[in-house]
C-alpha positions as CSV (number, residue, x, y, z in Angstrom):
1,X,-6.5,-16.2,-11.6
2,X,-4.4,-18.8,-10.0
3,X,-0.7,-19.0,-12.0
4,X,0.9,-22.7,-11.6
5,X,4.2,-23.5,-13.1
6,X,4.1,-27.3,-13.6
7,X,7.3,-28.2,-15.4
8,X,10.5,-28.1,-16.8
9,X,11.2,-27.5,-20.6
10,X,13.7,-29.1,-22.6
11,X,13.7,-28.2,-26.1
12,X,14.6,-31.1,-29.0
13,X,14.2,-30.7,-32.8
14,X,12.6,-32.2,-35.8
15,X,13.6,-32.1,-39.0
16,X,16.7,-30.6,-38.7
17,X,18.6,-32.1,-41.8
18,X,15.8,-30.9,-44.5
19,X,16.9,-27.5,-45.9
20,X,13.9,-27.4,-48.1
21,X,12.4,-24.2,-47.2
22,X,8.6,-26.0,-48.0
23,X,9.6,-28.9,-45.9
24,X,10.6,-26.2,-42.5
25,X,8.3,-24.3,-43.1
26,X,5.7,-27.9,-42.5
27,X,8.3,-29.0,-39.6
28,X,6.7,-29.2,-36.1
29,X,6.6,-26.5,-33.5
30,X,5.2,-28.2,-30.2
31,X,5.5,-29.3,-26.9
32,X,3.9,-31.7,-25.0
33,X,3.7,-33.1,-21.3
34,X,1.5,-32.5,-18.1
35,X,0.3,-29.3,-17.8
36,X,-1.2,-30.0,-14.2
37,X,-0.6,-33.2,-12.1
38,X,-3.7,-33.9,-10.2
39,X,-3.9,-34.4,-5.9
40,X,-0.7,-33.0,-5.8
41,X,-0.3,-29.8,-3.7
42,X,1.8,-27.0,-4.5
43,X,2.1,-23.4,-3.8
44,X,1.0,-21.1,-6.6
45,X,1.3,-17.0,-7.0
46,X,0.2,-15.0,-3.7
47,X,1.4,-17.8,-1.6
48,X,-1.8,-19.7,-1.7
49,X,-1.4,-23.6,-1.8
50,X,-3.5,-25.3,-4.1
51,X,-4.6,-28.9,-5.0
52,X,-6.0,-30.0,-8.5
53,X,-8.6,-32.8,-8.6
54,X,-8.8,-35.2,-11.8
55,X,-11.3,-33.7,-14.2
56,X,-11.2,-30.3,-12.5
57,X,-9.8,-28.9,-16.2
58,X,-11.6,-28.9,-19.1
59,X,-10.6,-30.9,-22.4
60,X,-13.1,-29.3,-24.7
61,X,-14.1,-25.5,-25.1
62,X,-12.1,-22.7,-26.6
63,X,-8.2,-23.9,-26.4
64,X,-6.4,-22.4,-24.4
65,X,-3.4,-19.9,-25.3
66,X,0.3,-20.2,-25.1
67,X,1.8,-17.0,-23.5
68,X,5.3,-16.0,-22.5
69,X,5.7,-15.2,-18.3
70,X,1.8,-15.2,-18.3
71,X,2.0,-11.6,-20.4
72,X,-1.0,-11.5,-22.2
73,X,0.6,-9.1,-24.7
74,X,3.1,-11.9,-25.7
75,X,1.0,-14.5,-26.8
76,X,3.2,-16.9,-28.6
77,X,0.9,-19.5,-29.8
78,X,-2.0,-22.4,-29.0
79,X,-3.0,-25.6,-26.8
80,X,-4.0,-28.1,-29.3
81,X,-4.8,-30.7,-28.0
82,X,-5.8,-31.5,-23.9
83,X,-6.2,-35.2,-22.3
84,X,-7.0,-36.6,-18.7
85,X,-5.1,-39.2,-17.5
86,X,-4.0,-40.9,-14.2
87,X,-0.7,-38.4,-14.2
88,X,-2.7,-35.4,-14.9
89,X,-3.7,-32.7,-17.8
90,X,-1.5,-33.5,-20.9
91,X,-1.2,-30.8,-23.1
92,X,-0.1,-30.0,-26.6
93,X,0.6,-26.8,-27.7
94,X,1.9,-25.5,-31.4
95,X,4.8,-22.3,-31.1
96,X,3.1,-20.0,-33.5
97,X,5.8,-18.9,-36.7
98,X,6.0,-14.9,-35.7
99,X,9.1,-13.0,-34.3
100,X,7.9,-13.6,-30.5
101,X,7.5,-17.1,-30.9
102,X,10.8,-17.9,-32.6
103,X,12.2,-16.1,-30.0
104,X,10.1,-18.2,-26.8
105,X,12.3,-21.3,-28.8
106,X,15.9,-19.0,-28.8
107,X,15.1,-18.3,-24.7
108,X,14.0,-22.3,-24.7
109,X,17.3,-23.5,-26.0
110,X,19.6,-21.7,-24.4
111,X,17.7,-22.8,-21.1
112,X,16.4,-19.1,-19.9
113,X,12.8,-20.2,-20.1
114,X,12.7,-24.2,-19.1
115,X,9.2,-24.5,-17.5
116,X,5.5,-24.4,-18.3
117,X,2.7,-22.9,-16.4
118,X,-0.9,-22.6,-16.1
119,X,-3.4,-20.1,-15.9
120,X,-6.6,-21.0,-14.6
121,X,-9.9,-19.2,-12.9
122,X,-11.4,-21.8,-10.2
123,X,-14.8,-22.1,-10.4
124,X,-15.5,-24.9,-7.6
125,X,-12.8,-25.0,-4.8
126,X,-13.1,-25.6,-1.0
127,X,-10.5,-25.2,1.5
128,X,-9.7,-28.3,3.6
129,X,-8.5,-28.5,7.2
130,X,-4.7,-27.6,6.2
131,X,-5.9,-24.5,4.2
132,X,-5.4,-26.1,1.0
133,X,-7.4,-24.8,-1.9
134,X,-8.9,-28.0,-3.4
135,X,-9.9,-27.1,-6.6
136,X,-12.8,-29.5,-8.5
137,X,-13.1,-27.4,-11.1
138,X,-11.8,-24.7,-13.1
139,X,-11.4,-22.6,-16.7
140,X,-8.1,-23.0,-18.0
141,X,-7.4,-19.9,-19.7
142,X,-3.7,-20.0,-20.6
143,X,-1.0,-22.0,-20.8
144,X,2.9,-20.4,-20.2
145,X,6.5,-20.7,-21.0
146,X,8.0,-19.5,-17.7
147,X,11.4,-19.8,-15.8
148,X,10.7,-21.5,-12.4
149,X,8.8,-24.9,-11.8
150,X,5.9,-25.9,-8.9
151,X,6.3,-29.3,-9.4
152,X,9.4,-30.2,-10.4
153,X,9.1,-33.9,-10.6
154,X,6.6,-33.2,-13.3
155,X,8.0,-33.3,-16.8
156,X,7.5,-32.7,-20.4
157,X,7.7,-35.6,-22.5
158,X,8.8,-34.3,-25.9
159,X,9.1,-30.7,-27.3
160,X,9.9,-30.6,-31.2
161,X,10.3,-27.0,-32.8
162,X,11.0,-26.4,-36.5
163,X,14.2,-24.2,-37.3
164,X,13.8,-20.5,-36.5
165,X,15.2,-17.4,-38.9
166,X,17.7,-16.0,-36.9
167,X,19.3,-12.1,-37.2
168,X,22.9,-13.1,-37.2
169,X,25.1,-13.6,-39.9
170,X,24.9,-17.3,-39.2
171,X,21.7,-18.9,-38.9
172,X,21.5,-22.2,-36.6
173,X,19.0,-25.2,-36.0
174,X,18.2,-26.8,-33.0
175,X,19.2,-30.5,-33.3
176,X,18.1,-33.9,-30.6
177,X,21.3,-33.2,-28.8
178,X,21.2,-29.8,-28.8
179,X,24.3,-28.6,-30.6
180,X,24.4,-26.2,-33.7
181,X,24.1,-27.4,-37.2
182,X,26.0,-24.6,-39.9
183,X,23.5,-23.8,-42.6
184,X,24.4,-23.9,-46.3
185,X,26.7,-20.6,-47.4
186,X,24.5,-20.5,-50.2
187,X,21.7,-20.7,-48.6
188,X,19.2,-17.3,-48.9
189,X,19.1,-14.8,-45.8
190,X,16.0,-13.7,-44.6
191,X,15.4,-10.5,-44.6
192,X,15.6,-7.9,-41.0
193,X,12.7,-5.7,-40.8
194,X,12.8,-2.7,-39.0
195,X,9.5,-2.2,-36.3
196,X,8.4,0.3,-34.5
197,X,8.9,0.5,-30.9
198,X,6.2,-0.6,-28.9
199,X,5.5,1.0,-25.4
200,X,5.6,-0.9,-22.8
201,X,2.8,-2.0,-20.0
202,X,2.3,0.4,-17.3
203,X,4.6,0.9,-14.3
204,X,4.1,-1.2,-11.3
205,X,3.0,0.3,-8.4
206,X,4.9,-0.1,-4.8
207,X,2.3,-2.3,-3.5
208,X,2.7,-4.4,-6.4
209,X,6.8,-4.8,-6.8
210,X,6.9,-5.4,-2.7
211,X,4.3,-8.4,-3.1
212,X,6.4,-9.6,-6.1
213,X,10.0,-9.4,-3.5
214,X,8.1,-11.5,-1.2
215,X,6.8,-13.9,-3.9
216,X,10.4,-14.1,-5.5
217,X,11.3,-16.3,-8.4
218,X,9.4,-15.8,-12.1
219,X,7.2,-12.8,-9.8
220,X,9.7,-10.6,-8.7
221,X,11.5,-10.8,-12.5
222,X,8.3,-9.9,-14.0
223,X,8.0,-6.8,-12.4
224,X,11.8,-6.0,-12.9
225,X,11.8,-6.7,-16.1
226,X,8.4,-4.2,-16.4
227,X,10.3,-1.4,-14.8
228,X,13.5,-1.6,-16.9
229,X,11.4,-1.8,-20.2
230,X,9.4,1.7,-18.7
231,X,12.4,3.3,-18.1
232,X,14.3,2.7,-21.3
233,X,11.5,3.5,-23.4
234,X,10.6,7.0,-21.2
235,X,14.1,7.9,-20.6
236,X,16.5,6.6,-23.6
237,X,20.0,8.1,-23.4
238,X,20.8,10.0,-26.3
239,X,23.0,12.9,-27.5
240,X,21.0,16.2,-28.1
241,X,22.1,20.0,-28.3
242,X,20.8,22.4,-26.2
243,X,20.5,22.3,-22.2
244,X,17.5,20.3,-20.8
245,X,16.0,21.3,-17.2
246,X,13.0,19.6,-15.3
247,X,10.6,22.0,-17.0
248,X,11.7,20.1,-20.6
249,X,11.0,16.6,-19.0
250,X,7.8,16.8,-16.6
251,X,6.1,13.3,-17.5
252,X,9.4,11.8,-16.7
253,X,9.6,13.9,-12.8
254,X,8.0,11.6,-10.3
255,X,5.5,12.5,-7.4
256,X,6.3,11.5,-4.3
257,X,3.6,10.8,-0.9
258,X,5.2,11.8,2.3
259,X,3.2,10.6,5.0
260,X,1.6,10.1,6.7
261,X,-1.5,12.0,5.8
262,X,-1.6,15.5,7.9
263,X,-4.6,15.3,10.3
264,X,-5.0,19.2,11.6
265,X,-7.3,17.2,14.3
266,X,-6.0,15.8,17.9
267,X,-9.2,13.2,18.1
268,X,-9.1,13.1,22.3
269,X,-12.0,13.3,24.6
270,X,-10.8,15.0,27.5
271,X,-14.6,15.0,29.2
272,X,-14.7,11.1,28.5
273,X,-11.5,10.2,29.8
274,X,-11.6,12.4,32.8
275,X,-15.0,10.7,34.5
276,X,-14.4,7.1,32.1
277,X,-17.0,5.5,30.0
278,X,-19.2,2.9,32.0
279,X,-20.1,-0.4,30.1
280,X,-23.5,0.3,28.9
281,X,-25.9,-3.0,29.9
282,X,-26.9,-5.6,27.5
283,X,-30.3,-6.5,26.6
284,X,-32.9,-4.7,23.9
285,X,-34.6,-1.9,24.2
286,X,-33.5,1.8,23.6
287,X,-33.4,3.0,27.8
288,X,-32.3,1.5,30.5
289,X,-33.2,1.7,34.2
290,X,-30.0,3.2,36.4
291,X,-31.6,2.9,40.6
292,X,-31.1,5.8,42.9
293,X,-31.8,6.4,46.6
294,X,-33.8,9.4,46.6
295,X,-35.2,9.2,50.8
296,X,-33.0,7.5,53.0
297,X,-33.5,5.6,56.5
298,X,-33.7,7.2,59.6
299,X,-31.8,7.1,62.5
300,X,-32.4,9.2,65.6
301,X,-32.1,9.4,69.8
302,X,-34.6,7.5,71.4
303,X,-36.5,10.1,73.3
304,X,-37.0,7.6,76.4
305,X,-37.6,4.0,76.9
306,X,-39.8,2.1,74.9
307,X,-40.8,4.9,72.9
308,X,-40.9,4.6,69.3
309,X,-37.7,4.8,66.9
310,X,-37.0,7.2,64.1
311,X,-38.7,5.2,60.9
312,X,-38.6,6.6,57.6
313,X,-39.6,4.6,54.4
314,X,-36.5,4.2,51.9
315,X,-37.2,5.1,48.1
316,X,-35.3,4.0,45.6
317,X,-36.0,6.2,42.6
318,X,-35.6,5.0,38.6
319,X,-33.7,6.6,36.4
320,X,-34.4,6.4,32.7
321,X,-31.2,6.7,30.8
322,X,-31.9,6.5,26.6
323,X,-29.2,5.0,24.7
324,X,-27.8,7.6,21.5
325,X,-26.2,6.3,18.1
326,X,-23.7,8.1,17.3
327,X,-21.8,6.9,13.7
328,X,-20.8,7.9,10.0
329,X,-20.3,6.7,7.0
330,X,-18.7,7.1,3.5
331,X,-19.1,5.4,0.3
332,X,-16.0,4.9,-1.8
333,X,-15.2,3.7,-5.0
334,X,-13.4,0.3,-6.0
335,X,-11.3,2.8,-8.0
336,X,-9.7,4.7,-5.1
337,X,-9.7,1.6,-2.9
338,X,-7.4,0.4,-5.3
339,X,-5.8,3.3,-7.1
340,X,-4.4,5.1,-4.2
341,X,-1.3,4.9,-2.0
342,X,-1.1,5.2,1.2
343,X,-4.9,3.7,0.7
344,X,-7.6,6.1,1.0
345,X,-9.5,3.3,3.0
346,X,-7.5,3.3,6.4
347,X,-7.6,7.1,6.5
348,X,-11.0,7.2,5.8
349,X,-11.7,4.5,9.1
350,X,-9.6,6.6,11.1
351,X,-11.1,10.0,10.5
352,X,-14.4,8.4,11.0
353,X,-13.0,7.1,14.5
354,X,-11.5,10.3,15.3
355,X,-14.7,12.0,14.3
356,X,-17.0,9.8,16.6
357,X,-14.3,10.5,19.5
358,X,-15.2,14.0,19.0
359,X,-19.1,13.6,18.7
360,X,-19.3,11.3,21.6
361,X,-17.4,13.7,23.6
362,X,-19.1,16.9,22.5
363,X,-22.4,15.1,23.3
364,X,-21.2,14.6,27.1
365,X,-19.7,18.1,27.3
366,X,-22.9,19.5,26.4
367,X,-24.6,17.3,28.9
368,X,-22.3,17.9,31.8
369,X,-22.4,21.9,30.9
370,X,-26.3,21.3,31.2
371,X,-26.4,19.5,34.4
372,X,-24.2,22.0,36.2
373,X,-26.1,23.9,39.0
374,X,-25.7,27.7,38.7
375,X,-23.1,28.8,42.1
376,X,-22.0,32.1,41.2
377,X,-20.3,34.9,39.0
378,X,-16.9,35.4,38.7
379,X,-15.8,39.0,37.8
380,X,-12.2,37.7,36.9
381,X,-9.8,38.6,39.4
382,X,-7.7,36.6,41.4
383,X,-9.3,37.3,44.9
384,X,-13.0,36.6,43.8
385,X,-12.1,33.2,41.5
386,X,-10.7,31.6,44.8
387,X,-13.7,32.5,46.7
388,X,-15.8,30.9,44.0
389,X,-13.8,27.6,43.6
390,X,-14.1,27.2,47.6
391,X,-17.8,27.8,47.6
392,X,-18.8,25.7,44.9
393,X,-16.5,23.2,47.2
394,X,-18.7,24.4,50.0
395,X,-21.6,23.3,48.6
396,X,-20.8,20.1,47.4
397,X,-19.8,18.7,50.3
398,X,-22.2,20.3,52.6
399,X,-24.9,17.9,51.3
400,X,-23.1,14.7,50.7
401,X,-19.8,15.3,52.5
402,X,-17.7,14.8,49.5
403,X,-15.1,17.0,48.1
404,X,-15.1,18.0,44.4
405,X,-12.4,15.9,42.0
406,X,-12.1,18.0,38.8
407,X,-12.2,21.2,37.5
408,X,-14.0,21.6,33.8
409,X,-12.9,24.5,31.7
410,X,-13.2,25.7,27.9
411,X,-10.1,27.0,26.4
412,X,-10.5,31.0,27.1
413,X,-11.4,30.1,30.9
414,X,-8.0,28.0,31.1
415,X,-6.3,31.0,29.5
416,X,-8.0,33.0,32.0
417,X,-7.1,30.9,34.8
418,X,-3.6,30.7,33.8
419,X,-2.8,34.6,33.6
420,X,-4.2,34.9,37.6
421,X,-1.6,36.5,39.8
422,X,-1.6,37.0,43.2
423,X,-1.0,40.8,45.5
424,X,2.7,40.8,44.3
425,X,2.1,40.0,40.5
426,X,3.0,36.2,41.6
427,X,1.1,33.4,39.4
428,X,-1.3,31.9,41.2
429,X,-0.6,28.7,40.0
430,X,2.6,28.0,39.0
431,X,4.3,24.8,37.5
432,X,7.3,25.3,39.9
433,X,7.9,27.4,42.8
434,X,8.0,27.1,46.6
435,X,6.8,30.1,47.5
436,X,3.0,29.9,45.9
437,X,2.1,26.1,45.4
438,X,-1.9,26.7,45.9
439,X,-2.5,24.6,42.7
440,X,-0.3,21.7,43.8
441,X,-2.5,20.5,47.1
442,X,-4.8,17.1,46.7
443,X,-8.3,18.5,46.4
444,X,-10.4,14.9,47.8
445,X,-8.5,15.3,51.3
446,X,-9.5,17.8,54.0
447,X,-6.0,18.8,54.5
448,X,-5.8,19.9,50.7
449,X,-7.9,22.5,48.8
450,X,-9.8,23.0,46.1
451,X,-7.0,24.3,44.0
452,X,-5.7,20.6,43.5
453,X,-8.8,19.7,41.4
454,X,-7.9,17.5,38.4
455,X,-8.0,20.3,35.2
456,X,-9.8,19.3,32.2
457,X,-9.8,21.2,29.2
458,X,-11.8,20.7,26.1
459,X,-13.1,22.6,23.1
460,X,-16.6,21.3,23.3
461,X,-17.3,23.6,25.9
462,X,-18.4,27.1,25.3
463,X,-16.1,29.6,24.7
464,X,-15.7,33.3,26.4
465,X,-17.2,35.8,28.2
466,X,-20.3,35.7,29.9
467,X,-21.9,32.2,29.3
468,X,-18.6,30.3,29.7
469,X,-19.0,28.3,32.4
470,X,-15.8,27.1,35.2
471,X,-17.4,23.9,36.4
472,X,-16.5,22.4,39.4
473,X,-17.4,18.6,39.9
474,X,-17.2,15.0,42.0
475,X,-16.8,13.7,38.3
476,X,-14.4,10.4,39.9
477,X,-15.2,7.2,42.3
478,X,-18.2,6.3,43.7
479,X,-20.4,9.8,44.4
480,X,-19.5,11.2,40.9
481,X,-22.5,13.0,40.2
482,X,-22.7,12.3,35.9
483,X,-21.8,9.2,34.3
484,X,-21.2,8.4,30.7
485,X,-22.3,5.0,29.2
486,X,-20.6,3.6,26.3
487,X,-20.8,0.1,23.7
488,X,-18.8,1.5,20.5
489,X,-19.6,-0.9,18.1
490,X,-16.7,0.3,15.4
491,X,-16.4,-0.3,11.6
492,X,-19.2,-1.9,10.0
493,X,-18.4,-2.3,5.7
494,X,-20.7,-2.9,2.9
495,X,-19.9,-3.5,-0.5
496,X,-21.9,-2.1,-3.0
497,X,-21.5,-3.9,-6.7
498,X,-24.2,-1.6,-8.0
499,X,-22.0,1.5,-7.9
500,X,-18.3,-0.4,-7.9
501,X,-18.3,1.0,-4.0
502,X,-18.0,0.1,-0.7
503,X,-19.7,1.5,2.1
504,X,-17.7,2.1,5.2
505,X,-19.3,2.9,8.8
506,X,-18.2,3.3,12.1
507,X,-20.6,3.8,14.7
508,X,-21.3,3.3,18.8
509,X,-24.2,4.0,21.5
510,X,-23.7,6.5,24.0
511,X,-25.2,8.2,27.0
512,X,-24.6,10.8,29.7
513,X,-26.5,10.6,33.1
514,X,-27.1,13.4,35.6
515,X,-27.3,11.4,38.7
516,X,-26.9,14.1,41.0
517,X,-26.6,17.7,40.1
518,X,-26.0,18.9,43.3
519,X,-22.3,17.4,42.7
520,X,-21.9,19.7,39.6
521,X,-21.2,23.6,40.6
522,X,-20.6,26.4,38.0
523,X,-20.0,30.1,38.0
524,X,-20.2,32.3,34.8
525,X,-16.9,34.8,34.5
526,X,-17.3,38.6,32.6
């Protein structure tokens, strides 16, 4: 509902010499004026500009009703009469004779409420190239007595109000000019009724009082004014015997969210990130063709002249690579979209992120783990694991002439790893240290070693003894032997009026290649 204040209040009187109780009782209550003033824009609750086209309101159909600070539970009286004209919606509207609307006139006259404003539900609006909302047509559901104007060349042309009962010892009326008229000595008072205490609305959220500070004006003293009445009704001071402690007052003890939200999950993909994610190709279909030289050219000595050169065919082998969908989803209720703070929404996309981080890289683990050509057994000691690392170097290179980039190992092999030590009980690869720096050379250099091989390690992997794999790869540059392809597509959200829900995906295609297994080399360890 759109909320447009329209225009100042100034409150006259009518009436005010007839003490006839009969004849104040019959004494007019209104006001009248523009209620909106049509192609003029202005900037209404939520920040929203907004533009009212003649004949957009209604002047027939149920009347609208006459509220205080748009509060629905301080309904103060009726619109009575509605008109078109070239200025805008004129409006009459009759103060009701109850407590709450004697009081709207007492805040009238003594100028705390001196505006009108209207609440109305657009039906036909477009926005136009300045982001104005231009509204053609609308239900006008309320008219209100607030404290700050939108238009405030727009004004209301007379207001009459009959005199009011008031719970001093002196009653006034309101007279043309303003000033007090002294009733009669002997005129009857009128009686002070004790009521019961009504509790108040609910307590604003945080999300709700910070948009009502950036909105300021009637907002922002709307939802002050809700937090003082909740806190003097639920926690009156009063004098009482006895001690109270927190246990005596739990509704009144609030609960406080300190986030963020614990996530007992660190959502990385160490496998990904090591060898990097390839864009996967456009175009339909569920594979994709990925080329590979499988027989070379030839090129050989001439055995004598004239004779006949080495010729050999070249093939170029496909490979098939099949894209994967990886993605989840959740569906959640309107009611903890909007019922919970911090909102249940954002943690819910990032878990489902972070949980297709870990998929994607499980799946790629498992692939590389599969590719991997068997090289050895390691039986855990320090001599034998470096004269497994340089063989699975060894054969690598021996049949492309490329060095191995990274080392791939599950958490008990890193463990493992870690713990080595050398003939004198010296680590074998220490983070500091001149003496033993075998784990600090550049592995992709003949003047290195395999001991400066990139270290990746990542849960996906199996873990222990026996079928725990220490893989040794050219996963980096052009002769990596696996590649990953990757088009993460990301949050996809539905909204599901059927249940009140919203279903929330994220999702992405992925695939792992094999290119050349004879760049992946594993040994087992006992």
């Amino acid at each position: 509902m759109l909320y447009l204040t329209t225009s100042k209040v100034q409150l006259a009187a009518m009436g005010d010499h007839d003490d006839d109780e009969e004849t104040k009782a019959a004494a007019p209550r209104t006001i009248e004026g523009v209620a909106v003033p049509y192609n003029v824009v202005a900037t209404v609750t939520g920040g929203q500009q907004v533009k009212f086209l003649p004949g957009s309101l209604p002047t027939d159909g149920k009347a609208p009703r006459l509220l205080e600070n748009h509060d629905g539970n301080r309904i103060i009286g009726i619109v009575t009469a509605r008109k078109d004209d070239e200025e805008g919606m004129r409006y009459t509207a009759r103060i009701s004779a109850t407590k709450a609307g004697d009081d709207a006139i007492e805040l009238i006259k003594d100028g705390a409420l001196d505006a009108v404003s209207v609440g109305v539900d657009p039906i036909d609006a477009d926005i136009d190239d300045q982001g104005v909302m231009v509204v053609s047509k609308a239900a006008w559901r309320e008219l209100s007595i607030v404290a700050e104007p939108a238009f405030p060349n727009a004004t209301i042309d007379s207001i009459a109000a009959a005199n009011v009962k008031s719970s001093e010892s002196e009653t006034s009326t309101m007279t043309t000019d303003n000033t007090a008229t002294e009733k009669p000595a002997d005129a009857p008072k009128a009686p002070v009724w004790a009521e019961a205490r009504k509790a108040p609305s609910r307590l604003p959220s945080m999300a709700e009082w910070v948009s009502a500070y950036v909105q300021g004006g009637e907002k922002i003293a709307t939802v002050n004014r809700l937090i003082a009445d909740h806190q003097a009704y639920h926690n009156p001071i009063a004098a009482a015997a006895g001690d109270i402690i927190t246990t005596d007052t739990p509704g009144l003890l609030p609960v406080p969210v300190v986030g963020p939200v614990y996530d007992n999950i660190n959502y990385i993909r160490p496998v990904v990130t090591a060898i990097g994610a390839r864009a996967m190709p456009l175009g339909a279909g569920k594979t994709f063709n990925r080329p590979e030289i499988t027989t070379h050219t030839s090129v050989a000595k001439q055995t004598t002249e004239l004779t006949t050169l080495s010729s050999t065919t070249m093939v170029i082998s496909s490979n098939i690579v099949t894209r994967e969908t990886f993605g989840g989803t959740v569906l959640v209720s309107e009611q903890d979209v909007d019922w919970t703070d911090p909102s249940s929404v954002d943690i819910i996309l990032q878990d489902l992120a972070g949980q297709y981080a870990d998929a994607t890289d499980n799946a790629a683990a498992d692939a590389l783990y599969a590719a991997a050509t068997a090289a050895g057994t390691w039986n855990g000691t320090a001599a034998t694991f470096l004269d497994e690392i340089y063989m699975m170097a060894m054969v690598i290179s021996q049949t492309s002439n490329v060095l191995p980039t990274h080392m791939f190992v599950s958490p008990a092999s890193w463990r493992k790893i870690g713990g080595l030590v050398d003939g004198q009980n010296r680590p074998l690869f220490p983070t500091v240290a001149p003496y033993n720096a075998a784990g600090q050379q550049n592995a992709t250099t003949w003047n290195g070693n395999p001991l400066g091989l990139q270290l990746v390690v990542d849960k996906n992997f199996a873990t222990g003894g026996g079928n725990d794999k220490i893989i040794v790869a050219c996963a980096a540059g052009r002769y990596a032997g696996f590649e990953i392809y990757e088009n993460q597509r990301g949050l996809v959200a539905i909204d599901k009026p059927e249940v009140l829900g919203r279903q929330v995906s994220f999702r992405g295609y992925f695939a792992t290649l094999a290119i050349d297994s004879t760049k992946i080399q594993f040994v087992n360890w006992t």
